[in-house]
LOPATOR-409804 format. One line per field, with one value per atom (N, C-alpha, C): x, y, z; residue in one letter; atom name. Coordinates in nm, 4 decimals, always signed. Layout:
X = [X|...] .
Y = [Y|...] .
Z = [Z|...] .
r = [A|...] .
a = [CA|...] .
***
This chain:
X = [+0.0833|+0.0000|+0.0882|+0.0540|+0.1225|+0.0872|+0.2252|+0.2666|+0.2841|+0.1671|+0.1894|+0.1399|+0.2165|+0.1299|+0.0344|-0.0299|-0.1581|-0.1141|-0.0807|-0.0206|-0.1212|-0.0581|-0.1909|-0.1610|-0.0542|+0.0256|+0.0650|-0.0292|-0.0337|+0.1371|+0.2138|+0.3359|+0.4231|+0.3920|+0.4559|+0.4130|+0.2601|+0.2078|+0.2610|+0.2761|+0.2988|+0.4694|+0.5406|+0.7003|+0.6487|+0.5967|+0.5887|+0.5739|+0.4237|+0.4411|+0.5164|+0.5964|+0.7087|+0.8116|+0.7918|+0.9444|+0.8938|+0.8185|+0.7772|+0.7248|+0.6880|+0.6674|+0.7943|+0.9206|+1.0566|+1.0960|+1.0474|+1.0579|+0.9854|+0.8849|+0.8042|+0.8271|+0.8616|+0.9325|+1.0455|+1.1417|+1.2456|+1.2607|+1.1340|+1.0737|+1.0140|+0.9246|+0.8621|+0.9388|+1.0285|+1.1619|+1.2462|+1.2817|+1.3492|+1.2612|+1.0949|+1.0326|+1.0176|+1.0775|+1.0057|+0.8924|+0.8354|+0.7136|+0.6346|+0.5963|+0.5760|+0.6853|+0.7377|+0.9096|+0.9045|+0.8045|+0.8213|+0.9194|+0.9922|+1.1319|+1.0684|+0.9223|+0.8903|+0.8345|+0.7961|+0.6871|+0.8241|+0.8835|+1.0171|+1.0605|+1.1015|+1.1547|+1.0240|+0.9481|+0.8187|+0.8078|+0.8166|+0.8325|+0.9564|+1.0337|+1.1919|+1.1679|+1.1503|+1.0736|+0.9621|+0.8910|+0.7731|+0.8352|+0.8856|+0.9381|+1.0781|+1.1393|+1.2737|+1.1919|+1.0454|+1.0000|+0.9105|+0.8572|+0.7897|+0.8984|+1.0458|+1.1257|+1.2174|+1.1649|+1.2355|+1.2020|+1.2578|+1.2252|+1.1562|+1.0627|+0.9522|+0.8045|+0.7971|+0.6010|+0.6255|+0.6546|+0.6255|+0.6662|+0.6011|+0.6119|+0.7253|+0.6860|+0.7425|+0.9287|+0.9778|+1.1318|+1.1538|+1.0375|+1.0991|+1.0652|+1.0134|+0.9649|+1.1121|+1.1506|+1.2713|+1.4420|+1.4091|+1.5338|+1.5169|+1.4055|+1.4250|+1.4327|+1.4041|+1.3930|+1.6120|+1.6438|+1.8409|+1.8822|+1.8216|+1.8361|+1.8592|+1.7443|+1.7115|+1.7721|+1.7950|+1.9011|+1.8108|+1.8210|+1.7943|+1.6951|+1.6309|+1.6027|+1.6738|+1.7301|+1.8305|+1.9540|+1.9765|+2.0477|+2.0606|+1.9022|+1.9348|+1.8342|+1.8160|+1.7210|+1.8328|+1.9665|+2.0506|+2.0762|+2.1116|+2.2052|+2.0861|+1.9755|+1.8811|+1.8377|+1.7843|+1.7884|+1.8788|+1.9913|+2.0913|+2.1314|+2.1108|+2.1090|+1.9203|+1.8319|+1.6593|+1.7242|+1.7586|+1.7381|+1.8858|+2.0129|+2.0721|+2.0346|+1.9775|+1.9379|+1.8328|+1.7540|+1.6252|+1.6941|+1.7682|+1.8691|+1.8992|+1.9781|+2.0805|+1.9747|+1.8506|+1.7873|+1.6929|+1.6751|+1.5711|+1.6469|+1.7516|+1.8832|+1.8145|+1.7387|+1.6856|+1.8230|+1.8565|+1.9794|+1.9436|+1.8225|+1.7969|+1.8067|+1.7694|+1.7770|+1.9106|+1.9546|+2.0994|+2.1684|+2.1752|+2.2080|+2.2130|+2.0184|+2.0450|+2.1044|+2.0886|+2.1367|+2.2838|+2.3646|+2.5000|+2.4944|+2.4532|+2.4423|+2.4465|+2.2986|+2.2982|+2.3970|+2.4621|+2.5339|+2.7404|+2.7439|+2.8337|+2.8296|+2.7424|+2.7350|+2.7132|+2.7335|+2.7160|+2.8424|+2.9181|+2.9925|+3.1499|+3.2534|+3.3866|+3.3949|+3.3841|+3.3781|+3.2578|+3.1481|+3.0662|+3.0035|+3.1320|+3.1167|+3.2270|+3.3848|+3.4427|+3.3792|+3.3153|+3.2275|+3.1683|+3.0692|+2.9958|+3.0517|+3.2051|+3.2787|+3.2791|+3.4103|+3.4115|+3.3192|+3.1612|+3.0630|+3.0377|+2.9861|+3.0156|+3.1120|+3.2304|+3.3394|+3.2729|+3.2861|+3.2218|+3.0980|+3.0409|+2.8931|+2.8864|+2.9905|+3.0711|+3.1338|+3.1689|+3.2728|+3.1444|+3.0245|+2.9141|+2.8599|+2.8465|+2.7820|+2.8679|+3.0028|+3.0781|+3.0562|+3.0895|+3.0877|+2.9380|+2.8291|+2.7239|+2.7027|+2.7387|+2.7724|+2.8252|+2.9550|+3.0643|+2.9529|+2.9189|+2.8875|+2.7509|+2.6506|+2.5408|+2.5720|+2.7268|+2.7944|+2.8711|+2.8714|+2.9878|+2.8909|+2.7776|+2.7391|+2.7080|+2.7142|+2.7151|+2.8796|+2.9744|+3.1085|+3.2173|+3.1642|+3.2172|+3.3657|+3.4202|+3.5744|+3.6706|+3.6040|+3.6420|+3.6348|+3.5536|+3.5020|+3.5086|+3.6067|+3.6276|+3.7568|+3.8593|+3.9632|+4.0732|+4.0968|+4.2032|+4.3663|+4.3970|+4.5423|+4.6392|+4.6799|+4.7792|+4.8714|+5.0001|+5.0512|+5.1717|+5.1997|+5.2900|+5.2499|+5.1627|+5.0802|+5.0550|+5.0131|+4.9593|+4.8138|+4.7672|+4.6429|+4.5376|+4.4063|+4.3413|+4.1764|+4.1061|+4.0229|+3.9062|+3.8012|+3.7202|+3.6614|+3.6947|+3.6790|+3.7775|+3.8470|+4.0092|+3.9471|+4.0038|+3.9640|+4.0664|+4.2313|+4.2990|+4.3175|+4.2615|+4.2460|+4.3239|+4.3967|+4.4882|+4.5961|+4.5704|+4.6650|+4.6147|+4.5676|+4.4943|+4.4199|+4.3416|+4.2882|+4.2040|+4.0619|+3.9560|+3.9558|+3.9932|+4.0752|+3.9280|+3.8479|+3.6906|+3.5927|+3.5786|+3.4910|+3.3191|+3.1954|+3.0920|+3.1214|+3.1785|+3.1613|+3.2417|+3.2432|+3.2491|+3.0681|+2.9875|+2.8661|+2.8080|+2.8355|+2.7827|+2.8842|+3.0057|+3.1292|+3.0667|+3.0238|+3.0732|+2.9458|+2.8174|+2.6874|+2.6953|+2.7810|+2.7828|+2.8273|+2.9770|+3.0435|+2.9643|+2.9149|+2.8861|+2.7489|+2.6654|+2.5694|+2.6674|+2.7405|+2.7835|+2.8341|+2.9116|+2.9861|+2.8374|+2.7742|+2.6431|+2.5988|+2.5570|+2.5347|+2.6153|+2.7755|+2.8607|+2.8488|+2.8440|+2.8282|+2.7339|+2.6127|+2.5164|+2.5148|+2.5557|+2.5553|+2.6534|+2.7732|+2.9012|+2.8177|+2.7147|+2.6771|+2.6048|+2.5011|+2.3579|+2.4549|+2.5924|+2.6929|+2.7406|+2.7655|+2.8255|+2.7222|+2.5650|+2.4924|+2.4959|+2.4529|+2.4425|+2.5412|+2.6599|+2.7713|+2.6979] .
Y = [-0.1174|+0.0000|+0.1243|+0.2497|+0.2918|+0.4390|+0.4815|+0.5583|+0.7295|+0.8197|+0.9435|+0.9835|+1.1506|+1.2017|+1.3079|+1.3336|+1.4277|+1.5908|+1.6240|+1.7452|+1.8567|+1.9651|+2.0849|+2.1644|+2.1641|+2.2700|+2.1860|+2.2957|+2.2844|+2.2220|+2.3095|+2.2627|+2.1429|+2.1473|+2.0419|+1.8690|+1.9013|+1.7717|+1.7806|+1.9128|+1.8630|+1.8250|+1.8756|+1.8185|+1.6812|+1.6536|+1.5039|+1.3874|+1.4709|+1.4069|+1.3733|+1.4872|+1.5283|+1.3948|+1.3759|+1.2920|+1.1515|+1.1044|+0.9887|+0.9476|+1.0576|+1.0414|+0.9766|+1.0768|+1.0177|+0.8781|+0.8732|+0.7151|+0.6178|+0.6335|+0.5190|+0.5046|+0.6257|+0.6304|+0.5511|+0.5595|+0.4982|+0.3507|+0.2755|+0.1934|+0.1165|+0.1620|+0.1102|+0.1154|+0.1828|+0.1649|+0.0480|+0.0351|-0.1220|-0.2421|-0.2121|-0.3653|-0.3528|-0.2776|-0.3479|-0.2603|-0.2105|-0.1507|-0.2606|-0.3516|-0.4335|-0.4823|-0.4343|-0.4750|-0.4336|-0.3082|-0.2543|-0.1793|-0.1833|-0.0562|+0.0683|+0.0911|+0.2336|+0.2321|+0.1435|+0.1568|+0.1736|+0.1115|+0.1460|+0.2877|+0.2871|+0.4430|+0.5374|+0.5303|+0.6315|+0.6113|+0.4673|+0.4964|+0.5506|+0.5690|+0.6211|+0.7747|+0.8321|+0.9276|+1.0413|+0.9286|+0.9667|+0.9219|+0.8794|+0.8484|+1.0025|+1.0142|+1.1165|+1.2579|+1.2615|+1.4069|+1.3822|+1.2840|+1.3084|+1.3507|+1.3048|+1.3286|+1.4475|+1.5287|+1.6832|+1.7676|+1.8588|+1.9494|+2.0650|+2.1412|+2.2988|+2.2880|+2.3523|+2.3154|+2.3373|+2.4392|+2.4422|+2.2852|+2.2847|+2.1436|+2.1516|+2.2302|+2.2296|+2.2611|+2.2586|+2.3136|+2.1834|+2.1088|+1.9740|+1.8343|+1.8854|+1.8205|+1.7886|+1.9035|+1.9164|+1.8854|+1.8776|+1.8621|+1.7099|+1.6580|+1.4766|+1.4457|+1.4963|+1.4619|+1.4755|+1.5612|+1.5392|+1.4670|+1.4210|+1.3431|+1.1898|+1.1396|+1.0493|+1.0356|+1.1384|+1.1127|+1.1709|+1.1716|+1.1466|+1.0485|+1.0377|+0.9170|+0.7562|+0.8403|+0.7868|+0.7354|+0.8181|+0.7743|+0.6701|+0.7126|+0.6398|+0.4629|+0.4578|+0.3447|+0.2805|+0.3373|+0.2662|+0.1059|+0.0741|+0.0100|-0.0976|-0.0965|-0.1496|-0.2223|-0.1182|-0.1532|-0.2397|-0.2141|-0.2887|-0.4366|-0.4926|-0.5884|-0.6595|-0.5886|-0.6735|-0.7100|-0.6206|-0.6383|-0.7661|-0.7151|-0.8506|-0.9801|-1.0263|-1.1069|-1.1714|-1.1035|-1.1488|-1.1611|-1.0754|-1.1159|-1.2293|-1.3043|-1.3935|-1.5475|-1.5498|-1.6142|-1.6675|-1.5338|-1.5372|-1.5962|-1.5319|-1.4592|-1.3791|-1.2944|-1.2102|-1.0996|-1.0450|-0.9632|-0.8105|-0.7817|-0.6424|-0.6556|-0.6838|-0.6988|-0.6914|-0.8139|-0.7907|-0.6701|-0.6211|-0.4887|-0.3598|-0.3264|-0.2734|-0.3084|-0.4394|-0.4065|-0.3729|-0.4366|-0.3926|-0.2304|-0.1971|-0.0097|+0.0576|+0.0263|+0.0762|+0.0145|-0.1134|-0.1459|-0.0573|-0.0234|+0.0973|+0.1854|+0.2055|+0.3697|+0.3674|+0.2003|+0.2035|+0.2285|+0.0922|+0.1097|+0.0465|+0.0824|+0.0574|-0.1446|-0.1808|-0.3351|-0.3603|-0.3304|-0.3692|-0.3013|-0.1522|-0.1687|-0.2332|-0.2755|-0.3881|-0.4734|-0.5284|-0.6537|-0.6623|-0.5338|-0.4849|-0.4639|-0.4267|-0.3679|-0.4996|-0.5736|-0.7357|-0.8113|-0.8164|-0.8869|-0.7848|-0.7176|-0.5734|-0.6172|-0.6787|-0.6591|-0.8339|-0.9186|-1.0504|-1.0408|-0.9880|-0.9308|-0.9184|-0.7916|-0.7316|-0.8269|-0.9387|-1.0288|-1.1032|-1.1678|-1.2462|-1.1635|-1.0383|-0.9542|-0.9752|-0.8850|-0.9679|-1.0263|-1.1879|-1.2434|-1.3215|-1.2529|-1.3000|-1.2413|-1.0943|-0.9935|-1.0292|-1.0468|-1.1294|-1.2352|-1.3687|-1.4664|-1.4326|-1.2956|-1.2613|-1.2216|-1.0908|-1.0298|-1.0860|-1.2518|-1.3264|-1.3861|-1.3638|-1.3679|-1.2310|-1.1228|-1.0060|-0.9924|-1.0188|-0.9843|-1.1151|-1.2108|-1.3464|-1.3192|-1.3018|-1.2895|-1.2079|-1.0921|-1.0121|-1.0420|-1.1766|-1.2044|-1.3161|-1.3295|-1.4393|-1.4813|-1.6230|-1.6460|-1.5776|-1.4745|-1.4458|-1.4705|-1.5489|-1.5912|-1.4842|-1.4008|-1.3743|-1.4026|-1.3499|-1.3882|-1.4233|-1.3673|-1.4161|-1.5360|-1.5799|-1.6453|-1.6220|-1.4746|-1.4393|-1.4508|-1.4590|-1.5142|-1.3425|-1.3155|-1.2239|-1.2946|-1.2415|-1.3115|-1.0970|-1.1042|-1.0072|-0.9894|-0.8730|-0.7934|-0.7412|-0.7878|-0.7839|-0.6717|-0.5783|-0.4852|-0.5090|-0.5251|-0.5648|-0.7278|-0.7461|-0.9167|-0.9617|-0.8437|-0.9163|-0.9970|-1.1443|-1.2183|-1.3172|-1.3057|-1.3499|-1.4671|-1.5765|-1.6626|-1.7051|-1.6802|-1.7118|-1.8249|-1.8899|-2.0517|-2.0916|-2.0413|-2.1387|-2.1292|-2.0227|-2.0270|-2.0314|-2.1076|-2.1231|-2.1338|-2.2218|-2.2742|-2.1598|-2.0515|-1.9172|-1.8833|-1.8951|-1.8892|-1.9635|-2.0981|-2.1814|-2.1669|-2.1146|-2.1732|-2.0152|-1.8784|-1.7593|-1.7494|-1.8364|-1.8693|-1.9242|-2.0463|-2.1745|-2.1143|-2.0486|-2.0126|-1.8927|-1.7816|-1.7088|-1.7701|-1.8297|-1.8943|-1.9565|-2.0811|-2.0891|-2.0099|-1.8672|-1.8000|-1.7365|-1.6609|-1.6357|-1.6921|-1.7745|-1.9276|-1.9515|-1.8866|-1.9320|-1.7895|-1.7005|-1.5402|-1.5487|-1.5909|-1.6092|-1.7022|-1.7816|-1.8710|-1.8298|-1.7793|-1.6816|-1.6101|-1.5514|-1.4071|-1.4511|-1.5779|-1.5807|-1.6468|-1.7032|-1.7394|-1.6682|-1.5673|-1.4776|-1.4109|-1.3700|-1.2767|-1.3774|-1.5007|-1.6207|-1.5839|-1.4943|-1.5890|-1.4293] .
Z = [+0.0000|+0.0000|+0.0000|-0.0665|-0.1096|+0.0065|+0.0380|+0.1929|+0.1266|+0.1781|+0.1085|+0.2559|+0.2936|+0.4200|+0.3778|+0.4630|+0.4336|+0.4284|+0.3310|+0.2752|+0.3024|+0.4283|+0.3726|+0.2736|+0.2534|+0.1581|+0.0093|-0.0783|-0.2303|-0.3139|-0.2497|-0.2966|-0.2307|-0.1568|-0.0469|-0.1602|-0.1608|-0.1709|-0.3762|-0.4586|-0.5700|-0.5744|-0.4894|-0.4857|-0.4645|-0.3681|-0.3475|-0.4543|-0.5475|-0.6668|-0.7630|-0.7981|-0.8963|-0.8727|-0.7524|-0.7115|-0.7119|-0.7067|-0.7162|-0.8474|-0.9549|-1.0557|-1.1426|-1.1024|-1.1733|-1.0812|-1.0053|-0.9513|-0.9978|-1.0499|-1.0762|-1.2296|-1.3277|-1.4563|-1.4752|-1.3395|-1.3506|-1.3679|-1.2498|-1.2593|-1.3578|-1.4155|-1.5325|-1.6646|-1.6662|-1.7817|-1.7325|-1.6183|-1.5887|-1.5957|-1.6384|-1.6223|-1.4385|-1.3171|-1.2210|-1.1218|-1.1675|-1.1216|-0.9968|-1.0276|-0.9479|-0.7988|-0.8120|-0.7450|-0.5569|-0.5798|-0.4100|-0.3846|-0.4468|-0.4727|-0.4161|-0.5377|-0.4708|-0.3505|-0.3056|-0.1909|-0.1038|-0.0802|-0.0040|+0.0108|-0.1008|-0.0838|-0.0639|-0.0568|-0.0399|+0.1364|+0.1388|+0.3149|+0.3739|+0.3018|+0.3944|+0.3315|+0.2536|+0.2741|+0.3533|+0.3640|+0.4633|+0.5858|+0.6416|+0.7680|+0.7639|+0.6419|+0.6596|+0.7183|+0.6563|+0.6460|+0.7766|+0.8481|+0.9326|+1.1005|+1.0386|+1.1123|+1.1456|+1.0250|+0.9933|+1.0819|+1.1356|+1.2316|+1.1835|+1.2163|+1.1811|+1.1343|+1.1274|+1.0881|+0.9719|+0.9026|+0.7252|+0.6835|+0.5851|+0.4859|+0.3571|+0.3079|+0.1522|+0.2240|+0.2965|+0.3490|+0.4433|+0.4576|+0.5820|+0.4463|+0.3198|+0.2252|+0.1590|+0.1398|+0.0929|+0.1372|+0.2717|+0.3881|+0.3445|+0.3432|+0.3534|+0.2424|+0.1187|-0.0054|-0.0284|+0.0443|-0.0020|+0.0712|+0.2003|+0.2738|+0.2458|+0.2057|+0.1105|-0.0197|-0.1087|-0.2137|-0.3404|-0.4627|-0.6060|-0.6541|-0.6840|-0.7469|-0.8351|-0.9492|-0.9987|-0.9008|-0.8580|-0.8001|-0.6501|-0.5994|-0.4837|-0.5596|-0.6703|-0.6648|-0.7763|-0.8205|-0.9040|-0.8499|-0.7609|-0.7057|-0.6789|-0.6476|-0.6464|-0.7775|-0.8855|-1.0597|-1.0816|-1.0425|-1.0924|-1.0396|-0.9016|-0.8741|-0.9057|-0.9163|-0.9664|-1.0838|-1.1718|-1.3310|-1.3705|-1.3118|-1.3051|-1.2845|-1.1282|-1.1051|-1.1820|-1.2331|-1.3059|-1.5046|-1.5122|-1.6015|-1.6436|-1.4903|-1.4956|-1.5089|-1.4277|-1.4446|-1.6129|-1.6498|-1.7482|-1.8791|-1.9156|-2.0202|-2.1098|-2.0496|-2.1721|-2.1705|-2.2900|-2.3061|-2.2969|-2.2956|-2.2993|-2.1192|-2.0630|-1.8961|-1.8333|-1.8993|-1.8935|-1.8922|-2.0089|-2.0466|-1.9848|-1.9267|-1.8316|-1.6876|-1.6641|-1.5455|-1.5176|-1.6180|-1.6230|-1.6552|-1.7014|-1.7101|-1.5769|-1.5265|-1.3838|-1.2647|-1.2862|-1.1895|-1.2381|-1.3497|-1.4156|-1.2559|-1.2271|-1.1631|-0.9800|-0.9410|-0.8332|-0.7506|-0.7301|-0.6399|-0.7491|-0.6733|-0.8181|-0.8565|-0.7177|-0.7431|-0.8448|-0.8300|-0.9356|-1.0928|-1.0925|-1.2225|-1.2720|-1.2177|-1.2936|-1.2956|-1.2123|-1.2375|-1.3726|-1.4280|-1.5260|-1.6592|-1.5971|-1.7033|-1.8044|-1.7228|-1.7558|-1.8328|-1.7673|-1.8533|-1.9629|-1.9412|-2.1003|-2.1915|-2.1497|-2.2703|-2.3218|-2.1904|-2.2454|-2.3595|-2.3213|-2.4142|-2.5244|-2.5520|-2.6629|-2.7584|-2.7152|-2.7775|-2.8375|-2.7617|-2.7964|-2.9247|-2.9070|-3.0161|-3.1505|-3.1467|-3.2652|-3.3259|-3.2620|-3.3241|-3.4165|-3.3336|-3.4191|-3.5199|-3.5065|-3.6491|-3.7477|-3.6945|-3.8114|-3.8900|-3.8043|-3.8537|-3.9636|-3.9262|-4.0228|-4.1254|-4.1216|-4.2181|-4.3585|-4.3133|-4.3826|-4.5382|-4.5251|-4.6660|-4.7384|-4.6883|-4.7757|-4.8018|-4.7466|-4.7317|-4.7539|-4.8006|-4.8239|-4.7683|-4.8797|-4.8666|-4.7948|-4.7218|-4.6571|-4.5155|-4.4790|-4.3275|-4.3181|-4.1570|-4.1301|-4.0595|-4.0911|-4.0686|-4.1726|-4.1999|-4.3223|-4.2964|-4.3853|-4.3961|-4.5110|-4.4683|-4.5706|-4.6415|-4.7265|-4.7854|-4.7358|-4.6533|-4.5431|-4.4232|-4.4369|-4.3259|-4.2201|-4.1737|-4.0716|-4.0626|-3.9345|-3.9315|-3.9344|-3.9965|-3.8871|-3.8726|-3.7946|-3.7404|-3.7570|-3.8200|-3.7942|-3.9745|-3.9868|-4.1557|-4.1780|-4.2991|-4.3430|-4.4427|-4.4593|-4.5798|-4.6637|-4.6454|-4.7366|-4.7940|-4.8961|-4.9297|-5.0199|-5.1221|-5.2035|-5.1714|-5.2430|-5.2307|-5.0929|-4.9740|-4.9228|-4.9124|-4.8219|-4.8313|-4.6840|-4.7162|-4.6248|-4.5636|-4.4564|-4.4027|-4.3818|-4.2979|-4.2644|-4.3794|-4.4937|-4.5728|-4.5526|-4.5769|-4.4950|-4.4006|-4.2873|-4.2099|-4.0865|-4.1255|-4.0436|-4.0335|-4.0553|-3.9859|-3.9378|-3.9055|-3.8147|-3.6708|-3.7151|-3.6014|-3.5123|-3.5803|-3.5201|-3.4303|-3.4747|-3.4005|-3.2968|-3.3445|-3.2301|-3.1267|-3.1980|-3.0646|-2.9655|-3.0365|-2.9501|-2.8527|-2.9241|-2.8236|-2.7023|-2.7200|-2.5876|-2.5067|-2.6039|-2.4966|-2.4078|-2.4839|-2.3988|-2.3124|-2.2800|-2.2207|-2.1086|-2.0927|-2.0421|-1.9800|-2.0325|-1.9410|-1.8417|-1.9194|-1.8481|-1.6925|-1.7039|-1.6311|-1.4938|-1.5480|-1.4834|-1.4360|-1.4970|-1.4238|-1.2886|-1.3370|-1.1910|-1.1115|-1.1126|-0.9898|-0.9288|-0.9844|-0.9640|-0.8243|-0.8709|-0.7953|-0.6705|-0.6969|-0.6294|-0.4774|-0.5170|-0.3781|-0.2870] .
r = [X|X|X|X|X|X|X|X|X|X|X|X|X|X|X|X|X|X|X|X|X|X|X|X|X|X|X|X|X|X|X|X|X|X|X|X|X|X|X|X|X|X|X|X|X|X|X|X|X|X|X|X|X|X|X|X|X|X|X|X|X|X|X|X|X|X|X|X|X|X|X|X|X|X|X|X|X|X|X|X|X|X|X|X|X|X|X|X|X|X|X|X|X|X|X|X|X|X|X|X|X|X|X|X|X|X|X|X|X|X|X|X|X|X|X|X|X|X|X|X|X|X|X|X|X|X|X|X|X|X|X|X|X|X|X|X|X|X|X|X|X|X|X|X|X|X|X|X|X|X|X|X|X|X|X|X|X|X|X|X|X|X|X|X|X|X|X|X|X|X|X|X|X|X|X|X|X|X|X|X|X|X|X|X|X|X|X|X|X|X|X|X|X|X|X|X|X|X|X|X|X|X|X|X|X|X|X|X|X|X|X|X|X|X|X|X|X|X|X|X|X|X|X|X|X|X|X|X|X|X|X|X|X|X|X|X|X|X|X|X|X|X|X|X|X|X|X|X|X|X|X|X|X|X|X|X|X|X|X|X|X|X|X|X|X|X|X|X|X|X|X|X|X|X|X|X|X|X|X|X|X|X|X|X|X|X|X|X|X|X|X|X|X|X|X|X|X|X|X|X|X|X|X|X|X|X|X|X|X|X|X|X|X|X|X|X|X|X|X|X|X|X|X|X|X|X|X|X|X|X|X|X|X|X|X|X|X|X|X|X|X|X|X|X|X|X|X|X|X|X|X|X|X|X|X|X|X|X|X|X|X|X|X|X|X|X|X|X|X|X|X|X|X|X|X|X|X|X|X|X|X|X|X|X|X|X|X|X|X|X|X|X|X|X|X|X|X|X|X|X|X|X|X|X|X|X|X|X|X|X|X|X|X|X|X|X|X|X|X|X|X|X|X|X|X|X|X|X|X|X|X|X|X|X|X|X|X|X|X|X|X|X|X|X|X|X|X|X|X|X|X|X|X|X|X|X|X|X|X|X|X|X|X|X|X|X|X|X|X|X|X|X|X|X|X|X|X|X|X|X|X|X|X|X|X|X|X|X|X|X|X|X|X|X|X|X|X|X|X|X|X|X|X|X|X|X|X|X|X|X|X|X|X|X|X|X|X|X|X|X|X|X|X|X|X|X|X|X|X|X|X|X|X|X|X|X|X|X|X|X|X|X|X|X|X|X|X|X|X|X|X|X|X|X|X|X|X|X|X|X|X|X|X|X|X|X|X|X|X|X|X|X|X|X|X|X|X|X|X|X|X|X|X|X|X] .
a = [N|CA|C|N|CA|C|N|CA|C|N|CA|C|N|CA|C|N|CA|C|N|CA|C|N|CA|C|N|CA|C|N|CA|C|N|CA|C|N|CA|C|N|CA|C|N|CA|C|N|CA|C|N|CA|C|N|CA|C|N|CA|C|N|CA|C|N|CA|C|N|CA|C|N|CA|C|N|CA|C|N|CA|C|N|CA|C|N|CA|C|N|CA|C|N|CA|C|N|CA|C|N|CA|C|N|CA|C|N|CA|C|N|CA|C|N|CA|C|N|CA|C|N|CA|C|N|CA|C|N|CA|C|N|CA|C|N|CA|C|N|CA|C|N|CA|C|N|CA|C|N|CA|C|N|CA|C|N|CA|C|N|CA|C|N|CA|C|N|CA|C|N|CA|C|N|CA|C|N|CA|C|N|CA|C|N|CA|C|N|CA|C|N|CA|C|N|CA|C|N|CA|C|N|CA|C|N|CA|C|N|CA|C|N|CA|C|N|CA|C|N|CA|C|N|CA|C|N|CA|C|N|CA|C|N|CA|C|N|CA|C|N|CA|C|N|CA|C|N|CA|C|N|CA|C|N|CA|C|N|CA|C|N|CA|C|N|CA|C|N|CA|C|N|CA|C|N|CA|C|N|CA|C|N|CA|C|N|CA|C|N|CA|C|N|CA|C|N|CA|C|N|CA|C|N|CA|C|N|CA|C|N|CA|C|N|CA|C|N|CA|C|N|CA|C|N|CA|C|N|CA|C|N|CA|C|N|CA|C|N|CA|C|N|CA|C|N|CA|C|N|CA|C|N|CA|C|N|CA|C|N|CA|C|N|CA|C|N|CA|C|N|CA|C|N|CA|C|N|CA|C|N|CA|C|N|CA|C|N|CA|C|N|CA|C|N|CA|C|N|CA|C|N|CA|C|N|CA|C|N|CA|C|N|CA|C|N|CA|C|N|CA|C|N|CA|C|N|CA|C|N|CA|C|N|CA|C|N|CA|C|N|CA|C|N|CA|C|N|CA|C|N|CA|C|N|CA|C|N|CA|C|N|CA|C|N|CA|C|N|CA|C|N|CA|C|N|CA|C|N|CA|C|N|CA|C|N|CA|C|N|CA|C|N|CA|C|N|CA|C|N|CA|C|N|CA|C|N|CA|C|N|CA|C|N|CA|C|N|CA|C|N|CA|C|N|CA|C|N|CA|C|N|CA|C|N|CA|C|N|CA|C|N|CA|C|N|CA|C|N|CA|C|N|CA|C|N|CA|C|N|CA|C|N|CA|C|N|CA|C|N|CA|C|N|CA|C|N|CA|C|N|CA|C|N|CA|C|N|CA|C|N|CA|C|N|CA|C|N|CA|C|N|CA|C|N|CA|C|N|CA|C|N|CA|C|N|CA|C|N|CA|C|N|CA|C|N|CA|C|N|CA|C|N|CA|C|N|CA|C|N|CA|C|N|CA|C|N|CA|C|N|CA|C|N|CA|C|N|CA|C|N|CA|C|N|CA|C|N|CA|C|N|CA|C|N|CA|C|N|CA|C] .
***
């Protein structure tokens, strides 16, 4: 049930709104509206301001509202471990995504944490690119061997003389592989929240 105090003052009670409005925005852009996040912070709120010292409202509205923090900011760290966790469980990648975003901005251990799966991520993306790219770009994508026999591995723009080592079988390998690596992030990741 949702915790508001009985405002006599016009402004008092529309700050109140204002701020819970970008909270529950914040909310419903992460998917967890349902979550209790806000009801939480609406009670540490209402508990910060019923604890403020003076009779005016809109100045003891405000003392608890910096008290309490930002929105963004004070419900990051929160976003970021729901939307992980529910992430790590689900593997939906947009979830993922954010939650590694918002967990960027919490504390330094967990945006290396973030950083890390980000770059893991990054590598999964690649290579499914590569592997979609390799029939508009045949010869340019893939394992390229040069003329010297150095290996490169991505989109070779220089090909003369050159030779594509996997041929088709660079879009089944750049699929395969990135599904497991996904799979394997994934799995890294809900252990990870797990300890």
């Amino acid at each position: 049930m949702s915790v508001r105090p009985s405002f006599t003052s016009a402004a008092a009670a529309k700050a109140w709104d204002d701020h819970f409005a970008e909270v529950d925005r914040l909310l419903a852009r992460a998917g967890l509206s349902d979550s209790g996040l806000g009801d939480n912070l609406r009670r540490q709120l209402h508990d910060s301001f019923l604890a403020e010292p003076g009779e005016r409202e809109p100045p003891r509205l405000h003392a608890a509202m910096e008290r309490v923090g930002r929105p963004a900011d004070r419900l990051r760290k929160e976003l970021a471990q729901a939307l992980l966790d529910r992430g790590s469980r689900t593997g939906h990648p947009v979830t993922i995504a954010l939650g590694l975003w918002h967990a960027l901005f919490t504390s330094t251990r967990e945006a290396l944490r973030a950083a890390a799966f980000g770059l893991g991520y990054g590598v999964v993306i690649g290579l499914m690119v590569l592997a979609l790219l390799k029939p508009v770009l045949f010869r340019n994508v893939g394992l390229v061997r040069d003329q010297v026999g150095r290996l490169s591995f991505g989109i070779v723009t220089e090909y003369s003389g050159s030779t594509e080592v996997l041929g088709w079988w660079a879009i089944p390998i750049g699929l395969g592989l990135g599904t497991v690596l996904y799979l394997a992030l994934t799995l890294l990741l809900r252990w990870s929240r797990s300890r």
